[in-house]
N, C-alpha and C positions, 0 to 999 in steps of 0.2 A: 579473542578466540572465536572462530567460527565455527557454526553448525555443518556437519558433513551431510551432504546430499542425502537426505533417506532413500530407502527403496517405496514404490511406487504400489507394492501390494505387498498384506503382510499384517504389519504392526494395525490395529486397530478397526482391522478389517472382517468383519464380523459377517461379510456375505454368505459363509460357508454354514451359517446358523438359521438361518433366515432366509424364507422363500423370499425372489426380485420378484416382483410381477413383470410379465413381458412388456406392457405397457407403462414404463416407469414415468412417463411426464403426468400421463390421468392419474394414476396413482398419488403423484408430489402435490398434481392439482385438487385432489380429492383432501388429501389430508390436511391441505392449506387452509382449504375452508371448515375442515372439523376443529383445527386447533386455533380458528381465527390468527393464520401466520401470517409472516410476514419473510419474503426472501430477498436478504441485500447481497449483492454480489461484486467484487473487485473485479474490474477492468481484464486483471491477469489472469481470470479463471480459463479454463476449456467454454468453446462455445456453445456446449449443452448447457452448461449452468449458467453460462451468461443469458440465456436465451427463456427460461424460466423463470429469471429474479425479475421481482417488482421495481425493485430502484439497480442500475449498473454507475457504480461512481468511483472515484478516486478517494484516497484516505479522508478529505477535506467534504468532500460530497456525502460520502457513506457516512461519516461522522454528524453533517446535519441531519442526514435521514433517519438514522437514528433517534435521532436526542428529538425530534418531530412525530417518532415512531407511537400510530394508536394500537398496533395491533398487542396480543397476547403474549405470543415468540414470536421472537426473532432469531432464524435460519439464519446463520451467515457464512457465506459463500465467500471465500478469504483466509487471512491467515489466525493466529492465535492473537495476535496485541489486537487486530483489527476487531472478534469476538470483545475481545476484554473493551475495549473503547466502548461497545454497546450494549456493557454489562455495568459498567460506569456510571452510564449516563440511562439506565433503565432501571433499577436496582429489585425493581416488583416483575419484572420480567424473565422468561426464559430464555436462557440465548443459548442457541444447539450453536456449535460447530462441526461437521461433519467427521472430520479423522484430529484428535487434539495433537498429532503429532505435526501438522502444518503449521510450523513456527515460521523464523526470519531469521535468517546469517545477519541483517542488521541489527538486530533487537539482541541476539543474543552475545552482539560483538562489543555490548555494555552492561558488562554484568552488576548488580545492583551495591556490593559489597565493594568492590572497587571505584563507581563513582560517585560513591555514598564519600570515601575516601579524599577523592580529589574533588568534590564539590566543599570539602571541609576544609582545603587547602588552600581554596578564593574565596574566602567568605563574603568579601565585598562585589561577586560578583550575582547578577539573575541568571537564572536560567531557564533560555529557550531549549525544549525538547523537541525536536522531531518525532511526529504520534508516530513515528516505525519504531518504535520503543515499549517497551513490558512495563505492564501499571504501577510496578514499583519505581522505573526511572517515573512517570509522570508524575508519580507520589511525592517524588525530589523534586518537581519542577515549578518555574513560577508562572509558565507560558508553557502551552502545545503551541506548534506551528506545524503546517503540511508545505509539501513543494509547491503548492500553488497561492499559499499567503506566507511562505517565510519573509520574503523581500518586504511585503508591505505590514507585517507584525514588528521587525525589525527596526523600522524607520519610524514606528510608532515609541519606540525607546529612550527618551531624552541621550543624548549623545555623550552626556560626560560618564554616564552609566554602564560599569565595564559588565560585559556579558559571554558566559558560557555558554557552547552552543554543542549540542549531544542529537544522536551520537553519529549523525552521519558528516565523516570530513568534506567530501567531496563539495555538498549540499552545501552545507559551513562555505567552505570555498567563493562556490557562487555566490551566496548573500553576502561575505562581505568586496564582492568585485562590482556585486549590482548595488552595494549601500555606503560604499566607502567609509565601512565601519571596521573594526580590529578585533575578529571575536575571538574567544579561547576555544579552540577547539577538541572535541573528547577523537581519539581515534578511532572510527569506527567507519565500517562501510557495506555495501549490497553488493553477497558474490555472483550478483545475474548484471548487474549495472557497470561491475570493474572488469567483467570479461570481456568488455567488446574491444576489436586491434584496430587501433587506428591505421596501421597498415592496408588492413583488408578494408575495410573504411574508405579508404583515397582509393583503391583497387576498383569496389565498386562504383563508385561514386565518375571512374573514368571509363565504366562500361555504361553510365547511364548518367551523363550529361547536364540533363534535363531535371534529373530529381532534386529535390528538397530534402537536406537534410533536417530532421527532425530530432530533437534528442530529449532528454530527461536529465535534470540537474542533477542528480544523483551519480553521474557517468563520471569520470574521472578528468581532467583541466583539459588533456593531451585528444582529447575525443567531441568534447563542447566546442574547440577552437574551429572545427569544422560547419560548426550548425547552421543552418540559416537559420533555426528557431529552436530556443530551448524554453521549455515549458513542462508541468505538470502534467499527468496522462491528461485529464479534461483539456489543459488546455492544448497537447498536439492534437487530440481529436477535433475539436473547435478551429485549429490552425489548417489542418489537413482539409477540412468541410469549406473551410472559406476562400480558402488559395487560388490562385487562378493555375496552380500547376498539376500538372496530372500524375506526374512521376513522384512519390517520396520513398525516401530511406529511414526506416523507425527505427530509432537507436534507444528504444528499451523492453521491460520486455513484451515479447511478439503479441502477447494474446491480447492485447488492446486493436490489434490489423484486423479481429473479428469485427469490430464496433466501428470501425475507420472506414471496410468495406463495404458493409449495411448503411450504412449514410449518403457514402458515395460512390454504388457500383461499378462504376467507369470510368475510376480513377486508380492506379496503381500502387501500392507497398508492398516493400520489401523491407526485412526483416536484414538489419544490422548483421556481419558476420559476429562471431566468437573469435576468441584466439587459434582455437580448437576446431576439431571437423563435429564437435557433438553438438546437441541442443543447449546449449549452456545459455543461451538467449530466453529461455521459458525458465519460470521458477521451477524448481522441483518440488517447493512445501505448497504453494499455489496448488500446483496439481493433484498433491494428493485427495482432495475433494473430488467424489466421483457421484455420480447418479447415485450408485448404489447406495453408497453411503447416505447422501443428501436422504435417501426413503430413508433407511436405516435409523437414521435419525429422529424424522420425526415422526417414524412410526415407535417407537420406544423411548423419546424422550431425553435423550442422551447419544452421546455427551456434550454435557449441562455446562458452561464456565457460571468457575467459581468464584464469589473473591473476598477476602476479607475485609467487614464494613468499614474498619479505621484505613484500609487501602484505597478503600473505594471515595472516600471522601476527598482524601487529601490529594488522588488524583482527578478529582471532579473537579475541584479547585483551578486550577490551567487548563481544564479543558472547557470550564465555562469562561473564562477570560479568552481565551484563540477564541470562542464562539460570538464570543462579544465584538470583538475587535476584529470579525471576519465581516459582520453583519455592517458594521460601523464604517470599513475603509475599503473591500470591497468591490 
């Protein structure tokens, strides 16, 4: 089951209580240095908050920055499992999330009580999690892996070792096409990642020649077959920096084209179509983080992620082994 699109203002939105200062960047900057912060922000955010954060990284990036993290709080600019991942791996630490209603259609398309169920079903099997998962799957898990070490965590697997692989199928997919391994897969997936048409796809793609298909393994079989490169957001943006091509096509989602263009201003992206004529290429829980909020935050301290220490543990557990075996292969 997937989470429905929230609305954009609203739910946990507190600006109506609370003077904004007109100058909210001094302001974020001012409070940074009182509360000795620290601001980590995903890839997918709005380019005001990308433009603010100290560390901009992918699930795999943000996750080391973290767990490396000296400061007091940690701000983070992202969704709710991304928060908990830095609340895991900090536990004497404060971790604001700016609006706690920016969850994941991934994360919530593996509810805990039903794969609690079918991991009871294989018991002979491990299980890799994808960190786009809520601290109770990683609690279950014997491995985290990101898009950008699932292939080489996998391969690190003895081979006769059957393995469950949660909760993104797609993802699943691709490791085992890149690992020629057999994994069990949980059904689940990202509804910004399975809206793009492959249709409009080939469309664009015959109005502009020249470009580089770019994708994210997360996107569905019928949409990779196209790519000239599928990689983690680090690694399109690393792909896109290095290329000798000037034109690409970003086939996830868009707000990583801020960080593509500030690297390389004289080089073109374009943003994948949708099925649809809406935005459906930009998360909606992503964006509910707003400036306002982001002050909101850390001028009040809240809201705090929580989490239970017996949670916290046992999803520490796989998230220091993905750290090991990130550091190790690499």
């Amino acid at each position: 089951m997937f989470l429905t699109a929230p609305s954009p203002v609203g739910i946990n939105d507190r600006t109506s209580n609370d003077a904004i200062p007109l100058d909210r960047f001094q302001a974020i900057a001012d409070l940074k240095k009182e509360l000795n912060a620290v601001i980590l922000a995903h890839y997918y955010q709005d380019p005001d908050l990308q433009d603010i954060a100290d560390y901009i990284g992918d699930s795999l990036g943000l996750s080391q920055a973290a767990a490396n993290c000296q400061a007091d709080v940690i701000v983070f600019l992202g969704v709710h499992f991304m928060a908990e991942t830095a609340k895991i791996l900090n536990p004497n630490k404060l971790v604001l999330l700016p609006d706690l209603d920016a969850g994941c259609s991934l994360a919530d398309s593996c509810p805990p009580d039903r794969f609690a169920d079918f991991k009871l079903a294989h018991p002979d099997h491990l299980v890799i999690s994808y960190i786009n998962c809520s601290a109770d799957i990683k609690a279950m898990s014997d491995i985290i892996c990101t898009s950008a070490n699932a292939v080489a965590i996998v391969n690190q697997i003895p081979k006769d070792q059957p393995i469950i692989f949660a909760p993104d199928r797609n993802l699943g997919r691709y490791v085992m096409e890149k690992t020629g391994r057999e994994l069990l897969l949980w059904d689940g997936a990202c509804i910004v990642h399975e809206i793009f048409s492959e249709r409009k796809l080939i469309e664009l793609k015959l109005h502009h020649p020249q470009a580089a298909i770019i994708a994210h393994p997360e996107c569905e079989a019928n949409v990779l077959r196209h790519a000239d490169f599928i990689g983690s957001t680090t690694g399109l943006l690393k792909y896109a920096q290095n290329s000798d091509r000037q034109e690409f096509i970003v086939v996830t989602e868009s707000g990583v084209i801020h960080q593509m263009q500030k690297a390389t201003p004289t080089k073109k992206f374009i943003p994948a179509p949708p099925n649809s004529n809406c935005a459906c290429n930009e998360c909606p829980y992503m964006r509910l983080n707003t400036l306002d909020k982001v002050y909101l935050a850390m001028k009040n301290r809240t809201p705090e992620i929580t989490l239970p220490e017996s949670t916290r543990l046992a999803a520490l557990k796989p998230m220091q082994r993905m750290l090991e075996m990130s550091v190790s292969k690499l």
